[in-house]
N, C-alpha and C positions, 0 to 999 in steps of 0.2 A: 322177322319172317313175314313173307305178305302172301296170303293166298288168292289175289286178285289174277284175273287170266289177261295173258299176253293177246295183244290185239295184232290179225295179220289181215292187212289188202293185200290185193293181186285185181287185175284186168279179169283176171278167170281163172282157172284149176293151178296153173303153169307154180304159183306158190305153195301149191303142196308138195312139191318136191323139198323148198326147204322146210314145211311143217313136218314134214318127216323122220328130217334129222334131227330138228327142234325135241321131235317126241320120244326120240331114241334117246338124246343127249342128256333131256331134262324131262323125265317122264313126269316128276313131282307137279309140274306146270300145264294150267287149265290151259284152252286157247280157245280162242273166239275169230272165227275167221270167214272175210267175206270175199266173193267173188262178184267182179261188176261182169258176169255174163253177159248180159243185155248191151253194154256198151263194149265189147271187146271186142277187136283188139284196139288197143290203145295206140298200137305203133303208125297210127296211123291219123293221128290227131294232133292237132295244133297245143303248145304247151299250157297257152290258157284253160283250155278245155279239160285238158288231164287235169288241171289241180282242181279244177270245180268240182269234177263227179268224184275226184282224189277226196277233196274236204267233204262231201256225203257220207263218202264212209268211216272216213273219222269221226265227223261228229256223231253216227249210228253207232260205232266200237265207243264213245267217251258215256255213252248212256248204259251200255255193261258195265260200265267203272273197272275200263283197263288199266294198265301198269304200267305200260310201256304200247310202243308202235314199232312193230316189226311192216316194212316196205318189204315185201315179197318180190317187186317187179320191178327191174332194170331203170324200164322206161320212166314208174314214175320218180326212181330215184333219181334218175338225171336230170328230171324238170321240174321237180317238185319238194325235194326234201330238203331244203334252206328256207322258202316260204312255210312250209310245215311247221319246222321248228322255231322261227320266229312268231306263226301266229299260238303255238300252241307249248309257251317257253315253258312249262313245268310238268309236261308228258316229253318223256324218255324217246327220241326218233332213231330206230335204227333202220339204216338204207343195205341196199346190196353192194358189197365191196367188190369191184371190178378185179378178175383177178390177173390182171395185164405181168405184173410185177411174177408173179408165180411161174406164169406161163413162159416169162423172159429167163426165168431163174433154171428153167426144166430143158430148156431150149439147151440140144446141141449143135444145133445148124445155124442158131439164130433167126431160124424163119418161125413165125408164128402166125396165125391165124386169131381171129375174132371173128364168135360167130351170135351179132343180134339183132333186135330190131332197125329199124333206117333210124327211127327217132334216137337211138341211144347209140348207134353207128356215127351218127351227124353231131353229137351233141358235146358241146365244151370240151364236159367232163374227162367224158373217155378220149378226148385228143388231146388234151393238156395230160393225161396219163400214159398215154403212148409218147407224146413228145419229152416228159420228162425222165422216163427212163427204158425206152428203146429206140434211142437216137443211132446205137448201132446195130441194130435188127432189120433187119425186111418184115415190115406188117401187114397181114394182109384183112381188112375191114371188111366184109360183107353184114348188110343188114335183107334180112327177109320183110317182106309186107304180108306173105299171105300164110306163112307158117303156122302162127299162132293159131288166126281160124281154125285152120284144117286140123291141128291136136286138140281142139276144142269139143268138136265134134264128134270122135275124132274121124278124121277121114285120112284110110290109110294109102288108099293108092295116090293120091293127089299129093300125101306126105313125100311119097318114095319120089315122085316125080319132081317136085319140088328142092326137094337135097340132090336127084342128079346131077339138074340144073345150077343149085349155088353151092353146092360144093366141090364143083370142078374146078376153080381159080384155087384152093385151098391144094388142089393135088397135084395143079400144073407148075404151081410156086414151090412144090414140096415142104410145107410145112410143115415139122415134127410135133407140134404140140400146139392144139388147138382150144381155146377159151370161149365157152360158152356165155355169152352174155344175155342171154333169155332166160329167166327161170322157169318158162315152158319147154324150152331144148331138154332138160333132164329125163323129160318124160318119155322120151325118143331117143335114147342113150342108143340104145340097143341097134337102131338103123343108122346113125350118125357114124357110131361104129364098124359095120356094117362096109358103109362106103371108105372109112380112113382107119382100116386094119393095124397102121402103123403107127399110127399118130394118138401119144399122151392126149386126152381130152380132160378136161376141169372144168368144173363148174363153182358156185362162191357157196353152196349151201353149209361148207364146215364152219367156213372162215366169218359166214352170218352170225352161224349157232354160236359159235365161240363169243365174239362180240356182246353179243345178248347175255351169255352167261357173266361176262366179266362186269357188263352196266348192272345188273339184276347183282350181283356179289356186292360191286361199288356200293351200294345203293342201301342195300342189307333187305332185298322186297323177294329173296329167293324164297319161292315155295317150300314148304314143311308138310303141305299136305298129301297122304297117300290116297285121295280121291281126288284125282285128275279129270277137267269133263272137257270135252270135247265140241262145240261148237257152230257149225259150218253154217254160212248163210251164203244166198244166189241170188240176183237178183233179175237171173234168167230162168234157164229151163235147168232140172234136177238129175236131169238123165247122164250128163259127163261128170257133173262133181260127185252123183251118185254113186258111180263109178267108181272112182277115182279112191274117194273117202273109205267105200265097202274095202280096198286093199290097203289100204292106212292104219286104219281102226275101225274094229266092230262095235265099239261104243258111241261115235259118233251120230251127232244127232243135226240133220239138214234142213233148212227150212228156206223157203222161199218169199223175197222179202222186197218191198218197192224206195225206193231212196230220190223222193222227188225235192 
């Protein structure tokens, strides 16, 4: 048993949607979790970029003496978590599992939708996972640029405005089941919904949390302990993760933090 706390980046809040389920799933388990406010949103950065301010915060979570590395966020999974785990071969990397394969599996029309950033829209990964198993589907790709800001802040009439806008090819294609590939889109279930009344939507925060349990089991590093703490750091402004945290957990503790 290891009571060391699970470390979680994200760009900004959008990973507390899976800290969530994390803390549902595995209450026993600390966490230690940071947000690069100040630099977000990341979907809008060159991939060098992302893993620099990416290895900031890792090396800030290795000085807690984490456990493991939970990737909260899409974008830095698709550009960043194979150099992560080669530079840092004996910390545990777990990324966000795209759930393409799900969303094909839910499909009865075979239309499907993906909905994320451009950078993880554009990237390898999730084209080499569309190409490898919905070679019979109609897929429809949409990445947003300005989404993320705007739930950051959050700014809700610019949100509405905004999912009009890119979620309209998603409705004129009819697609029955839509994939969220943002782990900030969770946060906005409720208007996503809203606009596609019909349409199965998903998101990967189970199919994370599960993951994490089975590496932590593999491992034998699962928590034993009934005092759980809670973590949160920003290296913006406190006022969204504030937020956000206060409907999570009342124990959590925020601080605001520089990672030059």
């Amino acid at each position: 048993m290891n009571n060391k706390p699970i470390g979680i980046i994200d760009s900004g809040i959008g990973g507390l949607s899976i800290a969530s389920v994390l803390i549902k799933k595995l209450p026993k388990e600390s966490i230690v979790y940071i947000a690069d406010s100040k630099n977000c949103p990341y979907g809008q950065k060159s991939a060098e970029e992302i893993y620099k301010l990416t290895k900031k915060m890792v090396d800030y979570l290795l000085s807690k003496n984490i456990k493991l590395l939970l990737i909260a966020c899409n974008t830095i999974t698709v550009t960043s978590i194979e150099k992560l785990r080669k530079y840092y071969p004996n910390l545990p990397v777990v990324g966000i599992v795209p759930v393409v394969k799900t969303a094909i599996n839910n499909s009865k029309s075979g239309k499907i939708g993906i909905f994320s950033t451009k950078v993880t829209a554009k990237s390898k990964y999730q084209k080499k996972l569309i190409n490898e198993f919905a070679k019979e589907n109609t897929v429809i790709s949409i990445g947003s640029d300005n989404l993320v800001e705007k739930i950051e802040n959050p700014d809700f009439v610019s949100i509405d405005k905004i999912l009009e806008k890119e979620l309209k090819p998603f409705i004129e294609k009819k697609v029955d089941v839509l994939a969220l590939g943002c782990s900030h889109f969770p946060l906005i279930y409720s208007k996503i919904k809203k606009k596609l009344p019909n349409v199965l939507i998903l998101d990967s925060a189970g199919a994370v949390v599960r993951q994490v349990e089975r590496i932590l089991n593999n491992n034998k590093i699962l928590s034993n302990s009934n005092k759980a703490r809670y973590n949160f750091y920003t290296t913006g402004g406190l006022n969204a993760i504030g937020f956000h945290v206060d409907k999570l957990t009342k124990s959590g503790k925020i601080e605001k933090i520089s990672l030059l």
